[in-house]
N, C-alpha and C positions, 0 to 999 in steps of 0.2 A: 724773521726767524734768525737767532743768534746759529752762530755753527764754530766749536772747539776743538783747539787741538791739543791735547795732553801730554804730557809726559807722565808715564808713573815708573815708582825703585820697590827694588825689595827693601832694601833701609838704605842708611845713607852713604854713597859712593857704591853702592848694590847696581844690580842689575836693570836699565831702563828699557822701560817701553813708551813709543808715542806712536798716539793712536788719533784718529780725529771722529767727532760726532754732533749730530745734531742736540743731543741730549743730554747734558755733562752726566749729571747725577745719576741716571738710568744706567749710563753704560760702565760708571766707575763702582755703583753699587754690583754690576755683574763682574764684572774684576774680583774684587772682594768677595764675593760669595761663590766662587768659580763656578758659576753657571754655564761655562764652555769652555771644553777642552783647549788647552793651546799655548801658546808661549806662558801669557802671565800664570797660569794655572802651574804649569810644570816649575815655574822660576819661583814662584810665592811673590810675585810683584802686582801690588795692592793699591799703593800707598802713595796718593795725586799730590805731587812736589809743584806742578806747573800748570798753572793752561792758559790760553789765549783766545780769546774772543773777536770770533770774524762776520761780518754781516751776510758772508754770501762764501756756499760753498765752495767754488772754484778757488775762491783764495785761502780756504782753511787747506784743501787738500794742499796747495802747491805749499804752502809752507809747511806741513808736515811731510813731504817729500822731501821740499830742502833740510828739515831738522834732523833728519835719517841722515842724511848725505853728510849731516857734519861729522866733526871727529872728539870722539868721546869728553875732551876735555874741553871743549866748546859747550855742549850741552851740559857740564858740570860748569861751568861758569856760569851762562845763563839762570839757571837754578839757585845758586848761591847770590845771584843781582837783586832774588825778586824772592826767594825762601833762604834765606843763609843757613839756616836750624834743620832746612830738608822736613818739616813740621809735614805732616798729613792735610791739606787743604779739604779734605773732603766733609769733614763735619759744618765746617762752615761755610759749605755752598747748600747742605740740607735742609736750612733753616729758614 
C-alpha cells in the first residue's frame, strides 16, 4: 500500500496545507468538495501543488511532520522544483 503526503494552496503563494493519507484522490476530492469542516474548508485551499509517495506509513507521517516544521519559503521552493506553474495536479492522478 502506497501512503502520501501532500501539500495543497489556495492559489499560488496562497495559503498551504500538508496533509498525509493512504488515499490521494479520496481525501484531496474531500478537500475540494469540503466535506469537513476545518482549515482547508475555511482558507478555500483545494488545489494539490505536491505530493510524495511513501511505501510505509511511519515514513509518510515523519516527513509531513518534518514539512510542517519547515519555513514557509522552503516549502515554496520545493513546490516550484517539482510544479514551477503551482498547476492543480489533481485531475491527473483521477485518471
Amino acid at each position: 500500500m502506497a501512503y502520501y503526503v501532500y501539500i495543497l494552496a489556495s492559489k499560488k503563494y496562497g495559503t498551504l496545507y500538508i496533509g498525509v493519507t493512504n488515499d490521494l484522490v479520496r481525501r484531496v476530492f474531500e478537500h475540494k468538495t469540503k466535506a469537513a469542516p476545518g482549515f482547508t474548508t475555511k482558507y478555500g485551499v483545494d488545489k494539490l501543488v505536491l505530493f510524495e509517495i511513501y511505501d510505509d506509513p511511519l515514513t509518510a507521517i515523519t516527513r509531513e511532520k518534518e514539512l510542517k516544521k519547515w519555513r514557509r519559503d522552503w516549502k515554496t521552493r520545493l513546490i516550484e522544483e517539482q510544479n514551477p506553474n503551482w498547476d492543480d495536479l489533481y485531475p491527473g492522478i483521477t485518471n
